[in-house]
C-alpha positions in Angstrom: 0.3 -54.5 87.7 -2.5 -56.5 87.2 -5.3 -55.0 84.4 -8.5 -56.4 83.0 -10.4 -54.6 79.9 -12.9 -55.4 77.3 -13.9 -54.1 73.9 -17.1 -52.0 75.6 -15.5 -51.1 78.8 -13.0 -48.7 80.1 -9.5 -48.7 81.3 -8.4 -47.7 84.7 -8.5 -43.9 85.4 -4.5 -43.7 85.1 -4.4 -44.0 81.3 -6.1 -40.7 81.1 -9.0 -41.6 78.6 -11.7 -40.8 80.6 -15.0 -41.8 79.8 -14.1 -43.6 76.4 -14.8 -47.4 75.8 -12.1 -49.5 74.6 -13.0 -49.9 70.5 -10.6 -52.9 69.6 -8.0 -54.9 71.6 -5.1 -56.7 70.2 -3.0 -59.6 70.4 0.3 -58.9 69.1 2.9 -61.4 69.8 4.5 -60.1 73.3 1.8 -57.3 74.1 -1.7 -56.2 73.7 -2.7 -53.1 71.8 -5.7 -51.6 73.5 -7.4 -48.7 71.5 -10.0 -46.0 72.4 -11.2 -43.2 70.1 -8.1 -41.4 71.0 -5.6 -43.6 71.9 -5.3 -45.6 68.4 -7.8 -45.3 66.7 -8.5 -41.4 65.7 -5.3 -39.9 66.9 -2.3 -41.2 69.2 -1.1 -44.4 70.1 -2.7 -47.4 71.9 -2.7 -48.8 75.0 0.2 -51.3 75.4 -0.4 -54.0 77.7 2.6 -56.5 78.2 1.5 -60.2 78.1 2.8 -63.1 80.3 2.2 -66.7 81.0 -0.7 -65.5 83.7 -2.5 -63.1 80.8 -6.0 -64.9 79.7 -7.9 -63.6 77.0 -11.7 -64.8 76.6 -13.2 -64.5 73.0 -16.6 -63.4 71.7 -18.5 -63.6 68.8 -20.2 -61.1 67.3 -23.9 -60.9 67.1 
């Protein structure tokens, strides 16, 4: 299944986090953890997203 997030956004309806924005993603070796205020980062686990050789990741810096 093909997924895009960013650290502002939301995830797709089916994760069940509603309205919360994605706090802090990431990059752990095979996977991506992808946390919300209550899924990682207040209570419960993150996000896992599997990673491949199609995954891209685009950086930021902060202001």
């Amino acid at each position: 299944m093909q997924m895009e997030c960013y650290v502002g956004g939301h995830l797709p309806g089916h994760y069940g986090t509603g309205d919360e924005p994605v706090c802090a993603i990431f990059d752990c070796d095979n996977l991506y953890k992808i946390c919300t205020t209550n899924r990682g980062v207040l209570r419960g686990e993150p996000v896992y997203a599997g990673k491949d050789e199609h995954s891209q990741v685009s950086y930021f810096e902060a202001d």
